[in-house]
PyMOL commands that place a pseudoatom at each C-alpha (Angstrom):
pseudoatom trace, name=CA, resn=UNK, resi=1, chain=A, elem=C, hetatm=0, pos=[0.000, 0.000, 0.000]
pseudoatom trace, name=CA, resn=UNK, resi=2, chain=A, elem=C, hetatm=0, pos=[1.562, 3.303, -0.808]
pseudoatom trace, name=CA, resn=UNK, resi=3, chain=A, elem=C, hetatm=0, pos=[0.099, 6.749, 0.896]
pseudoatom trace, name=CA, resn=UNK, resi=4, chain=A, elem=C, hetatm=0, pos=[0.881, 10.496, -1.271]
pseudoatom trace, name=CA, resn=UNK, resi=5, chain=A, elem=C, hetatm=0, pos=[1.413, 13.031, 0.339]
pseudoatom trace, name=CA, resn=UNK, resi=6, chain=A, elem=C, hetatm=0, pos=[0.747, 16.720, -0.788]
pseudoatom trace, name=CA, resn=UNK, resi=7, chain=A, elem=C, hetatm=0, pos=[4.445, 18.178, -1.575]
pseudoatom trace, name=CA, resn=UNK, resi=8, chain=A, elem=C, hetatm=0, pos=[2.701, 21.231, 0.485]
pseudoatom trace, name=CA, resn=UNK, resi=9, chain=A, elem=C, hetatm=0, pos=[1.670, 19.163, 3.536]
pseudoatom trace, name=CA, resn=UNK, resi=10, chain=A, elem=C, hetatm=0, pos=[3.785, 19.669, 6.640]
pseudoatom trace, name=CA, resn=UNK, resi=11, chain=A, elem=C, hetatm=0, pos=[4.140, 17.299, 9.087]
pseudoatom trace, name=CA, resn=UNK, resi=12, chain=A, elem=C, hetatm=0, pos=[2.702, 19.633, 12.136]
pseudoatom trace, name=CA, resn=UNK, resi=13, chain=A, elem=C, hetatm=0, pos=[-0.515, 19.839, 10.155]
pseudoatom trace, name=CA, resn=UNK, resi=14, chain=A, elem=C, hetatm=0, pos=[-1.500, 22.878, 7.805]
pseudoatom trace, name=CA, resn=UNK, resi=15, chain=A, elem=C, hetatm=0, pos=[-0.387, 24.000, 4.461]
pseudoatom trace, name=CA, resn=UNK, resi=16, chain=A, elem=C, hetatm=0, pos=[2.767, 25.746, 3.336]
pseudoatom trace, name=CA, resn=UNK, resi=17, chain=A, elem=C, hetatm=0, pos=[1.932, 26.896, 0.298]
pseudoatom trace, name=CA, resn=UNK, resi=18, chain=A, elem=C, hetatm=0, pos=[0.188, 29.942, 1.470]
pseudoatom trace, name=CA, resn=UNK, resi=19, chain=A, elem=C, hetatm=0, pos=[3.089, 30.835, 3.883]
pseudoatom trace, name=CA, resn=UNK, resi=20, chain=A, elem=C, hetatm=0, pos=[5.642, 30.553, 1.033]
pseudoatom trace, name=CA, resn=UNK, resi=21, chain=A, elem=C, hetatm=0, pos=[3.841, 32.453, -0.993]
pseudoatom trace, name=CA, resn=UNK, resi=22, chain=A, elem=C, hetatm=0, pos=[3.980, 35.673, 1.276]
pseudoatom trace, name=CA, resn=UNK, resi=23, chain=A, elem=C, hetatm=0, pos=[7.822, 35.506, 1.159]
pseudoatom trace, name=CA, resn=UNK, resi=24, chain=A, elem=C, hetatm=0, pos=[9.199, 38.022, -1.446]
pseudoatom trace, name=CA, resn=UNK, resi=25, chain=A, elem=C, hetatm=0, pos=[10.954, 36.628, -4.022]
pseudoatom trace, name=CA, resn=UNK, resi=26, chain=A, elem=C, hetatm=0, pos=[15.207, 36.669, -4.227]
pseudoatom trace, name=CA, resn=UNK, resi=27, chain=A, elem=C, hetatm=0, pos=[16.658, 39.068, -6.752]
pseudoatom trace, name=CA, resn=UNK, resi=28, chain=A, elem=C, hetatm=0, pos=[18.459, 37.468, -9.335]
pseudoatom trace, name=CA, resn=UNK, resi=29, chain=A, elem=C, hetatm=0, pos=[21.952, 37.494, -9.717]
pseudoatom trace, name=CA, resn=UNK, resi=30, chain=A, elem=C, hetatm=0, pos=[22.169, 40.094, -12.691]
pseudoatom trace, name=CA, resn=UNK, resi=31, chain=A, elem=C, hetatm=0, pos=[19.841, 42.545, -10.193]
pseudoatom trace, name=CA, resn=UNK, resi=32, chain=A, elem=C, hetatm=0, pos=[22.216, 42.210, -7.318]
pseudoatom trace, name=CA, resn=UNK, resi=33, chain=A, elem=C, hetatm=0, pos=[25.437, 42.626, -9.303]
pseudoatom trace, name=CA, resn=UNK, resi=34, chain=A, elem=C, hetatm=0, pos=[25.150, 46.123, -11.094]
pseudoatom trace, name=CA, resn=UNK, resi=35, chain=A, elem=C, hetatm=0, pos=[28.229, 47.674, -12.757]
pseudoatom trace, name=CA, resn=UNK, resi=36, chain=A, elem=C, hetatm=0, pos=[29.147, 50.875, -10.994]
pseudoatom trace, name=CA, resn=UNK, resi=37, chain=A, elem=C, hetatm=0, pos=[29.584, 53.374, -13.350]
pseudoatom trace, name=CA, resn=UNK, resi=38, chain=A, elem=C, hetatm=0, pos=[31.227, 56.999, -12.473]
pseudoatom trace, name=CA, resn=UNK, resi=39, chain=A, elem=C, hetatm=0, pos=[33.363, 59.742, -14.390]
pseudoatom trace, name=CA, resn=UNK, resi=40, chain=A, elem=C, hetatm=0, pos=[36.195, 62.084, -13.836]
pseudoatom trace, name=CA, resn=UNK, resi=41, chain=A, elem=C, hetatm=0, pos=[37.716, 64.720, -15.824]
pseudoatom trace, name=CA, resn=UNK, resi=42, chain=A, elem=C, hetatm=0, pos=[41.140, 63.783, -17.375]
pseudoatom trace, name=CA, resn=UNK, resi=43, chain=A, elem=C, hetatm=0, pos=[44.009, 66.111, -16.354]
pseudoatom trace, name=CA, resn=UNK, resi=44, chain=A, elem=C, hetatm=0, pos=[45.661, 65.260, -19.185]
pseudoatom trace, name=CA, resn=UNK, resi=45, chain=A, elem=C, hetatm=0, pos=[43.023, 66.805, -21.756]
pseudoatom trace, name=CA, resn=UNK, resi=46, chain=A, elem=C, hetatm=0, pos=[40.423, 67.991, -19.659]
pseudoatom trace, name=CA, resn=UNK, resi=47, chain=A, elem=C, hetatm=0, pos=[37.866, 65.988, -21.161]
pseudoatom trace, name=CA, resn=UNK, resi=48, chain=A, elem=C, hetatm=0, pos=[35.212, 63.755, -19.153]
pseudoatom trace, name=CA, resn=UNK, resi=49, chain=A, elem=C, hetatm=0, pos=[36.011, 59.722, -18.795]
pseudoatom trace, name=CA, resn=UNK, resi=50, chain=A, elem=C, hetatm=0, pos=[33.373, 57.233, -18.116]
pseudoatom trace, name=CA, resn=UNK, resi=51, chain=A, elem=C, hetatm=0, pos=[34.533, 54.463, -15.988]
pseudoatom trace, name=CA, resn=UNK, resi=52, chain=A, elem=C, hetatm=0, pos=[32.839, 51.177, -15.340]
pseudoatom trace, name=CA, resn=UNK, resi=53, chain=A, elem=C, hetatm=0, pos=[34.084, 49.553, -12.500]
pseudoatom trace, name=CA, resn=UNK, resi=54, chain=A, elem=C, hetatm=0, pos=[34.263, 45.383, -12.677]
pseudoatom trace, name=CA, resn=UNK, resi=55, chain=A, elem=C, hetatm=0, pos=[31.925, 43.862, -10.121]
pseudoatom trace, name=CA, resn=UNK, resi=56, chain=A, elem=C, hetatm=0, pos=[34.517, 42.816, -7.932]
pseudoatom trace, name=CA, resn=UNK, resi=57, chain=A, elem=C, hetatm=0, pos=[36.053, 46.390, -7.467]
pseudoatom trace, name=CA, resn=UNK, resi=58, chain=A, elem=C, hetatm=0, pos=[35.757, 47.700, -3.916]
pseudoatom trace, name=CA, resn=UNK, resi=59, chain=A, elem=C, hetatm=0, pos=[38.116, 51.033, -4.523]
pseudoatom trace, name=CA, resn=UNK, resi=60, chain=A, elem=C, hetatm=0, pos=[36.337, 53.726, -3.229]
pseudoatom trace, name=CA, resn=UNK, resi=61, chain=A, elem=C, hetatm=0, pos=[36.449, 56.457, -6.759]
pseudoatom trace, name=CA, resn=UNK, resi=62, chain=A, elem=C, hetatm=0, pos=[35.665, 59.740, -4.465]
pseudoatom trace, name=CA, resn=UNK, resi=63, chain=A, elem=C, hetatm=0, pos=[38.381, 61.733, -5.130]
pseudoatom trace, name=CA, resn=UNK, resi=64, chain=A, elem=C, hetatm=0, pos=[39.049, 60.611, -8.231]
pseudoatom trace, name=CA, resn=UNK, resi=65, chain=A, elem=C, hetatm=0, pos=[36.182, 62.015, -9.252]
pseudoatom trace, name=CA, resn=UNK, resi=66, chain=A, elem=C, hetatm=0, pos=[36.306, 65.443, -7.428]
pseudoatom trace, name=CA, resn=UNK, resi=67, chain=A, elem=C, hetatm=0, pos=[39.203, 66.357, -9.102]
pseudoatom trace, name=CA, resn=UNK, resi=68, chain=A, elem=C, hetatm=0, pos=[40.869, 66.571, -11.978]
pseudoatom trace, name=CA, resn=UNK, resi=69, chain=A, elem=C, hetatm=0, pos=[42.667, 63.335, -12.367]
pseudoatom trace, name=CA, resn=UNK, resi=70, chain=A, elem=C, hetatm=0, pos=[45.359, 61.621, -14.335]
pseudoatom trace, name=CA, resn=UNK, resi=71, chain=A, elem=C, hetatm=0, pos=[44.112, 58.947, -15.841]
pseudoatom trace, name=CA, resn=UNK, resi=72, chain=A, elem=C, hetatm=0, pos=[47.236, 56.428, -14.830]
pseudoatom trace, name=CA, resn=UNK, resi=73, chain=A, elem=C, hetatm=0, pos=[46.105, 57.175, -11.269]
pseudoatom trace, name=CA, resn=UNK, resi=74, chain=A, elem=C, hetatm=0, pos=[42.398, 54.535, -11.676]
pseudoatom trace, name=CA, resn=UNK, resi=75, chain=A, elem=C, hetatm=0, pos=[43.115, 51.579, -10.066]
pseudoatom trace, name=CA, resn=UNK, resi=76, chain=A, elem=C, hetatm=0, pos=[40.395, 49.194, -9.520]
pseudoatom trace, name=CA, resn=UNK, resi=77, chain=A, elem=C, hetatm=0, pos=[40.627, 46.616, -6.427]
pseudoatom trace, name=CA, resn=UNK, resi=78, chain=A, elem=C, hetatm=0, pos=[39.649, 44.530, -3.848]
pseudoatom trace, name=CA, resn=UNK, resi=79, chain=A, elem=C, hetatm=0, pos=[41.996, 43.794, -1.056]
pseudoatom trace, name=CA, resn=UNK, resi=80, chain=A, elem=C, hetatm=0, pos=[42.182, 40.793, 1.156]
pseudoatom trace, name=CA, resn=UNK, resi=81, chain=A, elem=C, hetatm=0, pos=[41.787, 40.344, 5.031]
pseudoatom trace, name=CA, resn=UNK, resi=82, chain=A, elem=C, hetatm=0, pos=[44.860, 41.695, 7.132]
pseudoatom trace, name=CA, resn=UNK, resi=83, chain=A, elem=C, hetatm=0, pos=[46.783, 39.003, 9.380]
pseudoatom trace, name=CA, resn=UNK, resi=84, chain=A, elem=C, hetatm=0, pos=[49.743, 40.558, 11.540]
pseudoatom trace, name=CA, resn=UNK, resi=85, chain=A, elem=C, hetatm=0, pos=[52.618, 38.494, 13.068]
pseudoatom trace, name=CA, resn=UNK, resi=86, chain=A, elem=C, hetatm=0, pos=[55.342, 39.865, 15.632]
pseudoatom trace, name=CA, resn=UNK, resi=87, chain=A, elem=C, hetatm=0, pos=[58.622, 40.433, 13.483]
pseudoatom trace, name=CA, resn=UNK, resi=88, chain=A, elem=C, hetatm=0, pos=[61.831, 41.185, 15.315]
pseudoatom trace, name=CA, resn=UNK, resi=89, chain=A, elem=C, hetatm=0, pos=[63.351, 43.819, 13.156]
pseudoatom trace, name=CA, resn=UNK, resi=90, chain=A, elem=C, hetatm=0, pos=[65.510, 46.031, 15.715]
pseudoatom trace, name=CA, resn=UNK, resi=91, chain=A, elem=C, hetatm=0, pos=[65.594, 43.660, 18.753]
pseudoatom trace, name=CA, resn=UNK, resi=92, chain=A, elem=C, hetatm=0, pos=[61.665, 43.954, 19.433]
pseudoatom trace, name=CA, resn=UNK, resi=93, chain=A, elem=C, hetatm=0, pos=[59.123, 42.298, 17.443]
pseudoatom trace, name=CA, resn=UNK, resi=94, chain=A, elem=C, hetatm=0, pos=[56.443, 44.538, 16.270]
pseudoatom trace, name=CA, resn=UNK, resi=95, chain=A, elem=C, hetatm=0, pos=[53.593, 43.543, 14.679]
pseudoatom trace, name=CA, resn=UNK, resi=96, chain=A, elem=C, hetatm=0, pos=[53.930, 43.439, 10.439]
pseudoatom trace, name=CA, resn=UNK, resi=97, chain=A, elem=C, hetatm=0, pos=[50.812, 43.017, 7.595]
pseudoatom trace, name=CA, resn=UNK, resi=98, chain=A, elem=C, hetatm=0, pos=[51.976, 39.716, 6.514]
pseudoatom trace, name=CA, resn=UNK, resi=99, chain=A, elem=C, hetatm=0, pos=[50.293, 37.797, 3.556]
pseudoatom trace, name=CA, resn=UNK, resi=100, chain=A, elem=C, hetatm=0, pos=[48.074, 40.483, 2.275]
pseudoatom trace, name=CA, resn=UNK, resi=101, chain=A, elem=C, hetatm=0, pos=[47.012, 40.516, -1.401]
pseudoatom trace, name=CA, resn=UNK, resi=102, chain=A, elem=C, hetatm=0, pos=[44.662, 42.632, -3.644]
pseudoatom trace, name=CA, resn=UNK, resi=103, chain=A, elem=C, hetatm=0, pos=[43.580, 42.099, -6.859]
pseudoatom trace, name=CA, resn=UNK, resi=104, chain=A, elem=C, hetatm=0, pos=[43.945, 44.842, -9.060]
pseudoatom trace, name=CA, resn=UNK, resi=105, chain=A, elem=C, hetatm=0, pos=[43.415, 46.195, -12.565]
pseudoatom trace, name=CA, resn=UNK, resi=106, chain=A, elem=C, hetatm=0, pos=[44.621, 49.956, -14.205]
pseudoatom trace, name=CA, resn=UNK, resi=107, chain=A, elem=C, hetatm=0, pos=[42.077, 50.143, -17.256]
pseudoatom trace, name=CA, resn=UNK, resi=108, chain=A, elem=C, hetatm=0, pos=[44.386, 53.484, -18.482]
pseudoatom trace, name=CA, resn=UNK, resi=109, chain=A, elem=C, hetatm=0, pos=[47.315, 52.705, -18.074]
pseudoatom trace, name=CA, resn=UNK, resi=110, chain=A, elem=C, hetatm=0, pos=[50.337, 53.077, -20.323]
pseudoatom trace, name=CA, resn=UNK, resi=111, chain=A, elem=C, hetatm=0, pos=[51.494, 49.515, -20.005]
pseudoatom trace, name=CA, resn=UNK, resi=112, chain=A, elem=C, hetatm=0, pos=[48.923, 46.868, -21.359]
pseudoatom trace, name=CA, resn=UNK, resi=113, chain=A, elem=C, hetatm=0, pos=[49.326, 44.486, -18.840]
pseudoatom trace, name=CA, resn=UNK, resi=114, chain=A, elem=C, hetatm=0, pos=[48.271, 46.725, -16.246]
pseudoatom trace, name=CA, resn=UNK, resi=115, chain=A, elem=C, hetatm=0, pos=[45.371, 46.746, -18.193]
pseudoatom trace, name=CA, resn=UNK, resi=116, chain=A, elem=C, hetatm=0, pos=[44.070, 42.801, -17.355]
pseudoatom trace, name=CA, resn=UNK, resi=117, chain=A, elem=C, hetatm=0, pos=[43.400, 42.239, -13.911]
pseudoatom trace, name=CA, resn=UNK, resi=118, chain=A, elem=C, hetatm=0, pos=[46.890, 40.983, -11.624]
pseudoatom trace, name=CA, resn=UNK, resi=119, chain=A, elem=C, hetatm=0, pos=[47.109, 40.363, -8.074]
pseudoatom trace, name=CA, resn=UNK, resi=120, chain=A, elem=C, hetatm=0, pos=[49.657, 42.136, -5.770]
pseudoatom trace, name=CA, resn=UNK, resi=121, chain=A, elem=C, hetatm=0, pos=[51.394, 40.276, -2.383]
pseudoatom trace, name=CA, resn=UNK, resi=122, chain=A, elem=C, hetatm=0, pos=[52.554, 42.371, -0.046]
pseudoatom trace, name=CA, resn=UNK, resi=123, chain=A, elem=C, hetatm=0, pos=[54.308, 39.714, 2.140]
pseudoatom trace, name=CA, resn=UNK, resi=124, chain=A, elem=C, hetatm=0, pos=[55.308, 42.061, 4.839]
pseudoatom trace, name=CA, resn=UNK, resi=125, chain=A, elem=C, hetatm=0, pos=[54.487, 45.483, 5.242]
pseudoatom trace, name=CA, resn=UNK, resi=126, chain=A, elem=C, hetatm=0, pos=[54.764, 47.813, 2.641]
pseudoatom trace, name=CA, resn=UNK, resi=127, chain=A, elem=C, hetatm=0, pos=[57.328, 44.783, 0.767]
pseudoatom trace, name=CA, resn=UNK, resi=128, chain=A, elem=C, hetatm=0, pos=[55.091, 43.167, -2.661]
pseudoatom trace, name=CA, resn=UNK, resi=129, chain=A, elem=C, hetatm=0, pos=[55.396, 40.991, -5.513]
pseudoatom trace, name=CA, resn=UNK, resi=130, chain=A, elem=C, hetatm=0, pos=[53.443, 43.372, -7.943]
pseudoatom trace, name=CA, resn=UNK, resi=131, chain=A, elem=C, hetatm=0, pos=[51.481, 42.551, -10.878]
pseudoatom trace, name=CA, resn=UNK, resi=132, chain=A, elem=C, hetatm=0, pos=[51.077, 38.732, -10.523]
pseudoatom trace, name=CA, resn=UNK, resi=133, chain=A, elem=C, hetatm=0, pos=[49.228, 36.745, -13.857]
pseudoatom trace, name=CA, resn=UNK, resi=134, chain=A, elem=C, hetatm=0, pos=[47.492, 33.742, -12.904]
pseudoatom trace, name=CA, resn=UNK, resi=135, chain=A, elem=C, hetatm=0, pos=[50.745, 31.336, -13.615]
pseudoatom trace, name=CA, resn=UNK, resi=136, chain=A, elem=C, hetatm=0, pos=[53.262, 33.594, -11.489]
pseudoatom trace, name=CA, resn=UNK, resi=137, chain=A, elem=C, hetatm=0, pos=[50.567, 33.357, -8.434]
pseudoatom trace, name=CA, resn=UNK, resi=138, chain=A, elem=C, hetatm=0, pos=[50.259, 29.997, -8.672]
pseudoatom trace, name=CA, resn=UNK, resi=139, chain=A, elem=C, hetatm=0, pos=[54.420, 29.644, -8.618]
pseudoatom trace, name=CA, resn=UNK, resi=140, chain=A, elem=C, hetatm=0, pos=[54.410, 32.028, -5.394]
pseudoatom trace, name=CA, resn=UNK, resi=141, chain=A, elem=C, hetatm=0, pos=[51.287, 29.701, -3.508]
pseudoatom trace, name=CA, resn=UNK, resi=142, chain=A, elem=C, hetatm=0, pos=[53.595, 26.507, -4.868]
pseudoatom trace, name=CA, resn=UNK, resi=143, chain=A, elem=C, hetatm=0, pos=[56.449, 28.311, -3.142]
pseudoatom trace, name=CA, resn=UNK, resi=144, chain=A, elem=C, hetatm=0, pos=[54.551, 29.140, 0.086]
pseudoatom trace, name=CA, resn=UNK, resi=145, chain=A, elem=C, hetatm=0, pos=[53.192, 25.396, 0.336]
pseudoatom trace, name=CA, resn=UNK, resi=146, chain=A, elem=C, hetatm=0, pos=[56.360, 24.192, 0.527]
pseudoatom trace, name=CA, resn=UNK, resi=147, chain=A, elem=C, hetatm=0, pos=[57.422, 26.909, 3.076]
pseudoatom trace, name=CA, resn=UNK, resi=148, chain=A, elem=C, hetatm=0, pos=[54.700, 26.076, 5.405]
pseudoatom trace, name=CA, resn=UNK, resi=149, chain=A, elem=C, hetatm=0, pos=[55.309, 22.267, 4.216]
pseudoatom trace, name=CA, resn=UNK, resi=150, chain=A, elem=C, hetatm=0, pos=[58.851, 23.132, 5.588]
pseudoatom trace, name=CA, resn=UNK, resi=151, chain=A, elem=C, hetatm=0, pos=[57.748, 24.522, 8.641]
pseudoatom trace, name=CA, resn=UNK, resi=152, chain=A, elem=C, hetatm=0, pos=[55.102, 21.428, 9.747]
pseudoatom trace, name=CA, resn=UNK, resi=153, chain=A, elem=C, hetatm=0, pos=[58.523, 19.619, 10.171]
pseudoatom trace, name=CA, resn=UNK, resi=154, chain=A, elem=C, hetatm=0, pos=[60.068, 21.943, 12.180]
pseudoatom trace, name=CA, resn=UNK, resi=155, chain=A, elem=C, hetatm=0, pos=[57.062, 22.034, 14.074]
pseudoatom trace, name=CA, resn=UNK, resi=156, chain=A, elem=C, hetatm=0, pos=[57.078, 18.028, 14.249]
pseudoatom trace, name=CA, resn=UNK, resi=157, chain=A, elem=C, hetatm=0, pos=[60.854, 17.762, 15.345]
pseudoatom trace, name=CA, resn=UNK, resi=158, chain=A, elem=C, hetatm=0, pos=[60.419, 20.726, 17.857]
pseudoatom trace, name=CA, resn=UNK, resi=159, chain=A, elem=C, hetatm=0, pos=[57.073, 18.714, 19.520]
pseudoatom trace, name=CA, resn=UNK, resi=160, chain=A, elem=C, hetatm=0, pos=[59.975, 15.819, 19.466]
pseudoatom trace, name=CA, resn=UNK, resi=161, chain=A, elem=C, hetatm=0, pos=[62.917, 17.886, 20.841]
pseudoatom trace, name=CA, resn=UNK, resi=162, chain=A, elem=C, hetatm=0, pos=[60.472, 19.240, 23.358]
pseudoatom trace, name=CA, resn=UNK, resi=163, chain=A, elem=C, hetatm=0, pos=[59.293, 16.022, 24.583]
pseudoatom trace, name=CA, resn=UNK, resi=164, chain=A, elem=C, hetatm=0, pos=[62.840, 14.250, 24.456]
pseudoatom trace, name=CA, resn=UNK, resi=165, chain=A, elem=C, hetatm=0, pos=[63.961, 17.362, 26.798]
pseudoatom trace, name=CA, resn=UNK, resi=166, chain=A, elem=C, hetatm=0, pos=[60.862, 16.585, 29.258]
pseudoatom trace, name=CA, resn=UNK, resi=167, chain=A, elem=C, hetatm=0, pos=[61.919, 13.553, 29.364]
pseudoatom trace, name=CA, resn=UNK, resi=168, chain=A, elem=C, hetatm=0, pos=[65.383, 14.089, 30.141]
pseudoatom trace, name=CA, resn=UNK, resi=169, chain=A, elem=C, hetatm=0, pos=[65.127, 16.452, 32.340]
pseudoatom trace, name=CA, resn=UNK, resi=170, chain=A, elem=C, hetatm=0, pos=[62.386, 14.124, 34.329]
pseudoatom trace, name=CA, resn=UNK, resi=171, chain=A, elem=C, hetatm=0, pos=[65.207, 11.349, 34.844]
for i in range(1, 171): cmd.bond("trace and resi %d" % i, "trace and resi %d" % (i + 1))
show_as sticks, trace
zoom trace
């Protein structure tokens, strides 16, 4: 014997249908993703530039468009979280940006590749590998695997070390 039930039927008893019906429905992914479009007025000739930001671009365009602006100055980017780590520079570790990245793209400028989207490292403070393609990013995350690779067994023989000195210092 098989039993159907309503695909609207909730265990608890009632209906769902009417209840989902009052819920507005989700914007599609073309509404929520809008290109941001703004202008400035080129220092160069003094003519007005339309820009149209990617979607991805979280630069904040304010003063570029208040002013006259040089058109090699538009960057569009995004920047990653910030970790810091104590670094002992001058005999006191102060805290340093470490691993930071943004992803960046210079639709004017001079040099063509600027003109694709790269991604920037800085691996400690103000010190970056600029202007990364996708191959040369993947090279520097190969590199930094086997860095931390490196470091899980110097982590692994310091656990050991440690434990060998408990132990001798125990006896």
């Amino acid at each position: 014997m098989s039993i159907t039930v309503p695909e609207n039927f909730r265990p608890s008893g009632g209906i769902i249908k009417p209840f989902l019906a009052s819920i507005p429905s989700q914007p599609s992914a073309a509404e929520l993703v809008k290109p941001r479009t703004w202008s400035f007025i080129s220092n160069v000739n003094g003519e007005l530039v339309e820009v149209t930001c990617p979607d991805w671009c979280e630069a904040d365009h304010d003063t570029d468009r208040e002013t006259p602006t040089a058109p090699v100055d538009i960057w569009c980017q995004v920047y990653s979280s910030t970790e810091h780590l104590p670094i002992n520079v001058n005999g006191e570790p102060e805290e340093f940006r470490v691993l930071t990245s943004t992803l960046n793209v210079r639709p004017f400028d001079q040099h063509m590749g600027q003109r694709i989207p790269t991604v920037s490292i800085e691996v400690v403070d103000d010190h970056w590998i600029e202007d990364l393609d996708p191959e040369a990013l993947e090279d520097v995350i190969d590199t930094l695997e086997e860095r931390v690779a490196a470091l899980r067994k110097a982590h692994a023989q310091l656990v050991a070390a440690r434990a060998a000195y408990r132990k001798q210092a125990q006896a």
